[in-house]
PLY file of the C-alpha trace (Angstrom):
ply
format ascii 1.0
element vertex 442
property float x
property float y
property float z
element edge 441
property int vertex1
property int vertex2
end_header
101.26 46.73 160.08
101.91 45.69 163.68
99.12 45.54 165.91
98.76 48.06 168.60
98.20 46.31 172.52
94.78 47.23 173.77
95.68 48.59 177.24
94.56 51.52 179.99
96.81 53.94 181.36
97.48 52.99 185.31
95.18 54.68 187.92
92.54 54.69 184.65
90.12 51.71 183.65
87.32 50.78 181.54
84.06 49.91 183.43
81.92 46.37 182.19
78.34 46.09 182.40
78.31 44.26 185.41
80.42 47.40 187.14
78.33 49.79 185.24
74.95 48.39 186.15
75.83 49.09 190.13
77.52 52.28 189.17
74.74 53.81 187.70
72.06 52.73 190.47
74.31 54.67 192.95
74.25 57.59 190.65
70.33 57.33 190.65
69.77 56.89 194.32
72.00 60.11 194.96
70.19 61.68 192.73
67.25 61.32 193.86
68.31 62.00 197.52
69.64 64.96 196.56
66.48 66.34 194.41
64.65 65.33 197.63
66.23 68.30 199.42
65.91 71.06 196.50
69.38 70.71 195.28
69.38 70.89 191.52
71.99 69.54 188.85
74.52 71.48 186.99
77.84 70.63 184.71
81.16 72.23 184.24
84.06 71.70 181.63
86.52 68.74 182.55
89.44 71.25 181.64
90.07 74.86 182.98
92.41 77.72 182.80
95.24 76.13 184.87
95.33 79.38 187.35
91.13 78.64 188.60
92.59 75.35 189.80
95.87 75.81 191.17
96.67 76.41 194.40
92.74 76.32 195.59
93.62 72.79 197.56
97.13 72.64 198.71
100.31 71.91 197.89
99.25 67.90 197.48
96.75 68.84 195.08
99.16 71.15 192.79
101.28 68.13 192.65
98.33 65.51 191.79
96.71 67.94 189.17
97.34 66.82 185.18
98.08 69.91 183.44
99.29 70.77 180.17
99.33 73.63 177.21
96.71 73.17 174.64
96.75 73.87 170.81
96.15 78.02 171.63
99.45 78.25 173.47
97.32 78.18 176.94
97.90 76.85 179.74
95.00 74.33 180.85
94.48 71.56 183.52
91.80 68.64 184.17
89.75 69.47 187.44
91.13 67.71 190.51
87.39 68.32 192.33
83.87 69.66 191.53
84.51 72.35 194.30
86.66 74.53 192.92
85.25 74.66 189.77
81.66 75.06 191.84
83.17 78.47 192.89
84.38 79.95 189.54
81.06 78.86 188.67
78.81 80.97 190.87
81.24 83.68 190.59
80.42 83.98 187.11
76.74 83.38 187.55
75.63 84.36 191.09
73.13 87.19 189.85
71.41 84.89 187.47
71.05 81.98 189.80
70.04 83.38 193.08
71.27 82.85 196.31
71.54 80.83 198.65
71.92 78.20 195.26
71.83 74.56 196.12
73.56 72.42 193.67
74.60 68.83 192.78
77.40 67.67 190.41
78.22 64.05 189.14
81.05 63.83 187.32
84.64 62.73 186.67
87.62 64.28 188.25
91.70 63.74 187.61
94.41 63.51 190.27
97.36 61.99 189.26
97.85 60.76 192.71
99.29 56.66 193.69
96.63 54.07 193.24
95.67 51.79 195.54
92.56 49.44 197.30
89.70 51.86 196.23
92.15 54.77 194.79
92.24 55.74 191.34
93.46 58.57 188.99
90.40 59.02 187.33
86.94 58.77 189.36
83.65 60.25 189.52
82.23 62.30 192.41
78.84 62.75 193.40
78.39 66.09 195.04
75.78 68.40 196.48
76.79 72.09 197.97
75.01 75.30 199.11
76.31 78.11 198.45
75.82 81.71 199.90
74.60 80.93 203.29
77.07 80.71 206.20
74.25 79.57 208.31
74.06 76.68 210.37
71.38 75.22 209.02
73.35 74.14 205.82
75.97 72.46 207.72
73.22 70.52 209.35
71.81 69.69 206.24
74.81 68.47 204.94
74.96 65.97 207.64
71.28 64.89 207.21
71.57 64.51 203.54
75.04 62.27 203.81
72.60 60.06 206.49
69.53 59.55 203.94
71.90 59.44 201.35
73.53 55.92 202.93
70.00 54.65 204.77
68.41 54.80 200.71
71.66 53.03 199.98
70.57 50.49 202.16
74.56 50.75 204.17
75.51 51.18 207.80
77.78 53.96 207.80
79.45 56.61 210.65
79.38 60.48 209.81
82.74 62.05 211.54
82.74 65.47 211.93
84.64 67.86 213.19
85.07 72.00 213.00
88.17 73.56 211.36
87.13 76.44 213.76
87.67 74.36 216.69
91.37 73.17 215.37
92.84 76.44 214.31
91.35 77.45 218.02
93.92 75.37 219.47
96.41 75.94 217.34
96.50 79.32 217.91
96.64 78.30 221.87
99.70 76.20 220.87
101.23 79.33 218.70
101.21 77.31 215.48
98.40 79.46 213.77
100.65 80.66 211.03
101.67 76.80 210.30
97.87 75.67 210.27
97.51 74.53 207.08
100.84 71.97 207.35
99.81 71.57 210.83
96.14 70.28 209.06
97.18 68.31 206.74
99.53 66.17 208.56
96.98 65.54 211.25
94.34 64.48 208.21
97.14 61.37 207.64
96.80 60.27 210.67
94.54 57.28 210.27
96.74 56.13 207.25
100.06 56.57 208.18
99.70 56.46 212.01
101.02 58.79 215.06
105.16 58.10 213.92
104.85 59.79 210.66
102.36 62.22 211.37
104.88 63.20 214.45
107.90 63.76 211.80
105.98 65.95 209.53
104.58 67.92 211.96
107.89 68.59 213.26
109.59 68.68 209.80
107.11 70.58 207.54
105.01 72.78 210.10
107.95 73.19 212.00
106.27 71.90 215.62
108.20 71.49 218.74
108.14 67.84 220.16
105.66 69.77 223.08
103.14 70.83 220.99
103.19 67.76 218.69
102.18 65.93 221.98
99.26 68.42 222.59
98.26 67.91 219.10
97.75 64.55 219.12
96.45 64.09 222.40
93.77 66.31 221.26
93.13 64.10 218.40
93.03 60.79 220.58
90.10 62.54 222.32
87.14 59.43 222.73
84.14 59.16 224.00
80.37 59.91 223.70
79.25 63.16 221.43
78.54 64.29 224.91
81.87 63.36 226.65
84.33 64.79 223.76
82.20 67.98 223.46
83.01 68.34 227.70
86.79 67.28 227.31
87.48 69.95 224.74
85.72 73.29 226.51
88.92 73.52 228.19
91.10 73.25 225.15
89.68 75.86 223.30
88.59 78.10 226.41
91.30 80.49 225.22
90.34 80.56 221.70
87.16 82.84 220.65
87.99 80.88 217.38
87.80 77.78 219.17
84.87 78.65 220.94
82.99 78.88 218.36
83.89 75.96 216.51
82.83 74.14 219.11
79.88 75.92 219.99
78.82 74.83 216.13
79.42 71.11 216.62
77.38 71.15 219.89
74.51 72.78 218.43
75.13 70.51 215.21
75.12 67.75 217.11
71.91 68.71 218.93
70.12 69.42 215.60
70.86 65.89 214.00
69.79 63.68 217.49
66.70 66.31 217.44
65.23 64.92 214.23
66.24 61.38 214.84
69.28 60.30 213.50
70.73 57.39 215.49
73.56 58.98 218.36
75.75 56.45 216.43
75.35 57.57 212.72
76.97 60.48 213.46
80.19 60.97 215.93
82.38 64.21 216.48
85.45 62.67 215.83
88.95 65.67 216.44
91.42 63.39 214.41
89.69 64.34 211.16
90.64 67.94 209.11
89.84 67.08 205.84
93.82 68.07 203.92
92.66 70.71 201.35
93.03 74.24 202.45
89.95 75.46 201.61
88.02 74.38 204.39
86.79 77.05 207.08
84.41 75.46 209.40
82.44 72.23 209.63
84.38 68.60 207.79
82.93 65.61 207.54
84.11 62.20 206.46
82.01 58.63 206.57
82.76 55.41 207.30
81.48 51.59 206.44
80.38 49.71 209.69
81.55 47.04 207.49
84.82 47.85 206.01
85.92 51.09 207.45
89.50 50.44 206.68
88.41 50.98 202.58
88.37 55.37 203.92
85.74 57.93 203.43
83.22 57.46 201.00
81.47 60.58 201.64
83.60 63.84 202.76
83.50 67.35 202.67
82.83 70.51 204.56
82.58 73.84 204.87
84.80 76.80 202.66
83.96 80.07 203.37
86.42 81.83 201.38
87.19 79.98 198.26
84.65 81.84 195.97
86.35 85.00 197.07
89.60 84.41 195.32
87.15 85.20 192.02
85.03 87.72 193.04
84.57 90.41 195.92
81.44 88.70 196.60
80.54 86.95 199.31
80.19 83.58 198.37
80.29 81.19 201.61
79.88 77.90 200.40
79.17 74.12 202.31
78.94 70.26 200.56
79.85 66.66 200.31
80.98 64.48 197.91
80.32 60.51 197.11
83.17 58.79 197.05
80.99 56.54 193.75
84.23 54.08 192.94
85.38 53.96 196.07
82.22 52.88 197.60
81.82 50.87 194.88
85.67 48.81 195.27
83.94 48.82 199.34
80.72 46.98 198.14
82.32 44.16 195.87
84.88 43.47 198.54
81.43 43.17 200.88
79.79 40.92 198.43
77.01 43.67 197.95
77.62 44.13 193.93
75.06 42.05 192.05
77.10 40.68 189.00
74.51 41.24 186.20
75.14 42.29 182.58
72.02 43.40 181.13
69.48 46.71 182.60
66.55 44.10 181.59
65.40 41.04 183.97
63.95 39.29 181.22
64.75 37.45 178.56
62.34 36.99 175.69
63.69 33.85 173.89
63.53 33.89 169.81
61.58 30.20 168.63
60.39 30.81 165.43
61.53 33.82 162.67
58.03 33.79 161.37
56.64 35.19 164.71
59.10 38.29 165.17
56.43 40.55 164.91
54.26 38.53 167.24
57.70 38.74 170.10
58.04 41.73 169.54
54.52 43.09 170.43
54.59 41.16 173.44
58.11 42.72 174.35
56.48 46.21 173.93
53.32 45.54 176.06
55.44 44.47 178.95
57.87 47.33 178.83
54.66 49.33 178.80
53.67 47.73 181.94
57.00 48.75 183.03
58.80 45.17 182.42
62.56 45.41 180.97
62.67 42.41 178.71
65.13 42.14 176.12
64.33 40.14 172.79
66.68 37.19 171.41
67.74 38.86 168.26
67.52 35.28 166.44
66.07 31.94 166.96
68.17 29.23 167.81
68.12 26.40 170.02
66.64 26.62 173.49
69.83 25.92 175.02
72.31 28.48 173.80
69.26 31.42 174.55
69.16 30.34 177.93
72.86 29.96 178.30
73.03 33.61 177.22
70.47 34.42 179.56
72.36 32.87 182.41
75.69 34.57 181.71
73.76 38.02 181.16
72.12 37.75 184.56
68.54 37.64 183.57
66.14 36.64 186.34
63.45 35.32 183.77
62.91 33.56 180.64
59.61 33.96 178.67
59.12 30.79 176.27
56.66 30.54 173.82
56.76 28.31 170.55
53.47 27.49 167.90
51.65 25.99 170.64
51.88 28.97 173.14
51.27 31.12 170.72
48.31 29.44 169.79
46.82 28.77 173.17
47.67 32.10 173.89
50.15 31.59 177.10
53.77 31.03 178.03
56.13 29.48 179.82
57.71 32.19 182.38
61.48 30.13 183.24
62.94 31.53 186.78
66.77 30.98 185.63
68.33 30.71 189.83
65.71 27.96 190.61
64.44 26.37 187.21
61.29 26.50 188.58
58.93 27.45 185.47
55.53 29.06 185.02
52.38 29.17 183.11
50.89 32.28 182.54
48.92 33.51 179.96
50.36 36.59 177.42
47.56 39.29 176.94
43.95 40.75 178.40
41.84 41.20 176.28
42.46 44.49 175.25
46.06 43.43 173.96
47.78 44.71 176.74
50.46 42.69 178.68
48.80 40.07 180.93
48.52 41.29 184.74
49.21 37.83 185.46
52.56 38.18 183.78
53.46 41.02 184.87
53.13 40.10 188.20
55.12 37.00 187.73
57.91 39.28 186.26
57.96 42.29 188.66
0 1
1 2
2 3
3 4
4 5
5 6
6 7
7 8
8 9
9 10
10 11
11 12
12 13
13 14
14 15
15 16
16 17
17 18
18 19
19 20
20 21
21 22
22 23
23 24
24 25
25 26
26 27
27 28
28 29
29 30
30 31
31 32
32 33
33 34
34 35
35 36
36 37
37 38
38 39
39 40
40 41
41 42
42 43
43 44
44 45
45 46
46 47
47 48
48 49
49 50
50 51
51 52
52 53
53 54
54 55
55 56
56 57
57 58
58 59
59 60
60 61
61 62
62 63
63 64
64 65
65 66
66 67
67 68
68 69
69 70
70 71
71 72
72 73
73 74
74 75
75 76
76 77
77 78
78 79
79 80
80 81
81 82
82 83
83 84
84 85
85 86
86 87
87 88
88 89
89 90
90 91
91 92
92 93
93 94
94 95
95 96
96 97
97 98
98 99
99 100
100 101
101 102
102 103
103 104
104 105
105 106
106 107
107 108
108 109
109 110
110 111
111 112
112 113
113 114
114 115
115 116
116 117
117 118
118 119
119 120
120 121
121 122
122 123
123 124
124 125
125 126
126 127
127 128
128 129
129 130
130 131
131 132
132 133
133 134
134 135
135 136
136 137
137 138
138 139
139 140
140 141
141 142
142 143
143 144
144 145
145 146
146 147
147 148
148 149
149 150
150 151
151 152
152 153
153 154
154 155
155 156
156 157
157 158
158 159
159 160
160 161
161 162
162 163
163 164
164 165
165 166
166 167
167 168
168 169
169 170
170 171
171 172
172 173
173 174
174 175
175 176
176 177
177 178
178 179
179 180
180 181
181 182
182 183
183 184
184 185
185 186
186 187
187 188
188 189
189 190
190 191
191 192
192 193
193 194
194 195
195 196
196 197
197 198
198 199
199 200
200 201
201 202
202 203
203 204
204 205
205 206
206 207
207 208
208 209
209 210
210 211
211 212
212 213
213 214
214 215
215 216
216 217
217 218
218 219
219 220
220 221
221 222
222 223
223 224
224 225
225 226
226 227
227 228
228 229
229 230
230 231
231 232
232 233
233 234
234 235
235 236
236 237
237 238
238 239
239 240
240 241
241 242
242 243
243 244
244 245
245 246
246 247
247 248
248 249
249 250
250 251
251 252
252 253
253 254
254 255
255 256
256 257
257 258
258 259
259 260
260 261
261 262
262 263
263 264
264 265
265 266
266 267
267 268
268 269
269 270
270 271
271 272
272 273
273 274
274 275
275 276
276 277
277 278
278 279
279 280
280 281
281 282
282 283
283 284
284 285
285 286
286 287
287 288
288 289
289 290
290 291
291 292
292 293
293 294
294 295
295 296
296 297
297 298
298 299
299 300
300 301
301 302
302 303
303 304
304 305
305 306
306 307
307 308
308 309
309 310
310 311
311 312
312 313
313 314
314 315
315 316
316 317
317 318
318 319
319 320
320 321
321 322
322 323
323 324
324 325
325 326
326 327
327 328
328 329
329 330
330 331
331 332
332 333
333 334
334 335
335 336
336 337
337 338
338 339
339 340
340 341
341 342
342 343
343 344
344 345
345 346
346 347
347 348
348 349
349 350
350 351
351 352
352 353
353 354
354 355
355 356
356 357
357 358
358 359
359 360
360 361
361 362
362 363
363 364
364 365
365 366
366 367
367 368
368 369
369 370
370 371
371 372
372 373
373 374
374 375
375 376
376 377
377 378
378 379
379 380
380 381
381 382
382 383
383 384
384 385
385 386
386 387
387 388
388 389
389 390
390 391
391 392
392 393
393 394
394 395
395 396
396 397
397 398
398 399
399 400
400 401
401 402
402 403
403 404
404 405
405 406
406 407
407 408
408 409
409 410
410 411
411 412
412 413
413 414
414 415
415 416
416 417
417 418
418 419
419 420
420 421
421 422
422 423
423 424
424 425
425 426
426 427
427 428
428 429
429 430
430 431
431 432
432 433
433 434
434 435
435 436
436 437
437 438
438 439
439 440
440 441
């Protein structure tokens, strides 16, 4: 029998400890950001009925989505996002969950899109939402959450935002209202592609006149201060009682975030950005890394108004973000900011003598007690290979402690970057792990 090759599909890859560790410290810092404002978690099957999902982002997203008829003869497809699904969700379960309902989702999505620097075909997103208030007050929650979210993260980053209000406003000044949604996405490429090829699919696909493609992108090189853009577009949208109010909304948005302290520079109104799928109604966001802000968003999202409606007469007016998790991650190794480790424990316990496992072992238990991760040599051989293995793994510590440790009741505590070792004694005297040690370990 031949062997089979061990490989991954492309766009899809398996995740080592070292990219796990980081992954999964994200996921509990967003976590606990978003518990921090009441949102609360909830889970939905990978695969749906392929009419929920189709057509709820675009055209681009009906092409990207992997679907497929299952054993029953149905037709199914793997969720592209955690939005739409969000909305068949509460449709189904609006009366038992109470409104407005403030969730978070981490999980993995599918697009079957090209892959590139931060870009794959499977990923996991990390979002938050409110749904069933068109308030406000959620969009400006949104924003603050995205900003804690990145200062507990310890990263520099720039929240754009922008008002699909505002956009359709003009649009409707420029008579290309009933081409909005080709009109939006094209001008949502503009960063990657650049002003050429957003001009020939504006003029190809949305149908534009070489006039109002100039408008439109002159209203998207709008610069300056929050102040200074919000005065350049009042006569843009002066026509517009849709555009009005978008605006309107991003000047008292942008009132409420410098009113509770957020740093004028964390977040910028920036009119280039309209966030491609169609479901957005009002307020988008995207965020950038100080550092790297060529890697894309790695936090986006927005307002959608209407998308719960295509499932229920209800009115189900919805807001959120998502964490871009492996793109932010690609973003941080490429910044250095990935510790490579291999184990969740910073110590290593090393294995001397068989006849003391039980002795090890207590001492491993007291000092996970005391809230120590220590992980225990499985067998004893020579000093060398353990801390060779503790090296590679990424320990910080080594605990060493032969016949005459044990007998004198103290260790040796081994810092593995410096060499620089310890003595420090093992337990109190009520058995419990040294404070001593502990200390040394923390």
């Amino acid at each position: 029998m031949s062997l089979i090759e061990p490989r991954t599909l492309k766009g899809f890859r398996d995740y080592l400890p070292e990219a796990m560790i980081p992954r999964e410290r994200l996921i509990d810092t967003a976590r606990r950001v978003y518990r921090s404002y009441g949102f609360v978690p909830i889970d939905t099957p990978a695969l749906e009925y392929e009419e929920i999902l189709a057509g709820k982002g675009g055209t681009e997203s009906d092409k990207q989505m992997y679907r497929f008829e299952d054993h029953g003869g149905r037709r199914v497809a793997l969720r592209f996002d955690l939005t739409v699904p969000l909305a068949r969700f509460v449709a189904m379960y609006s009366n038992e969950l109470g409104l407005p309902f403030k969730r978070y989702h981490i999980a993995s999505v599918w697009r079957g899109e090209n892959t590139q620097r931060g870009r794959y075909r499977e990923f996991m997103q990390c979002d938050f939402d409110t749904i069933g208030s068109e308030n406000l007050t959620s969009d400006i929650e949104t924003a603050l959450v995205i900003h804690d979210l990145f200062k507990a993260l310890g990263l520099e980053a720039t929240i754009h935002v922008n008002n699909r209000r505002l956009l359709n406003g003009v649009l409707a000044r420029l008579e290309l209202d009933g081409k909005s949604a080709g009109v939006l996405r094209a001008l949502d490429k503009l960063e990657k592609v650049g002003p050429e090829k957003v001009t020939e699919e504006l003029q190809t696909q949305a149908g534009a006149t070489p006039a109002q493609v100039r408008e439109i992108l002159a209203l998207a090189a709008v610069t300056g201060t929050n102040d200074e853009i919000l005065r350049q577009l009042e006569p843009l949208v002066a026509s517009s009682e849709l555009g009005r109010d978008g605006l309107a909304q991003l000047r008292e948005l942008i009132g409420a975030v410098r009113a509770v302290g957020v740093d004028e520079q964390r977040v910028r109104i920036d009119v280039s950005i309209a966030r491609g799928l169609d479901y957005y109604t009002g307020t988008v966001f995207e965020t950038s890394l100080d550092a790297l802000p060529s890697i894309g968003s790695v936090c986006s999202g927005g307002r959608y108004d209407n998308l719960a409606q295509l499932y229920t007469k209800e009115r189900l007016p919805g807001i959120g973000a998502s964490l871009g998790l492996d793109r932010l991650l690609a973003a941080m190794e490429e910044l250095g900011l990935v510790e490579k480790r291999r184990t969740g424990a910073s110590t290593l316990l090393v294995h001397f003598d068989e006849a003391r496992r039980t002795d090890y072992l207590r001492l491993a238990a007291r000092l996970r007690a005391a809230g120590v991760g220590v992980e225990f040599y499985p067998e004893p051989k020579k000093l060398g290979n353990q801390l060779k293995y503790a090296d590679r793994r990424g320990f910080r510590f080594a605990i060493v402690a032969g016949d005459n440790e044990w007998k004198s009741g103290r260790c040796q505590v081994k810092t593995l970057a410096t060499g620089a070792t310890i003595d420090a004694p093992m337990f109190d005297a009520a058995g419990a792990a040294h404070p001593e040690l502990v200390a040394l370990l923390a």
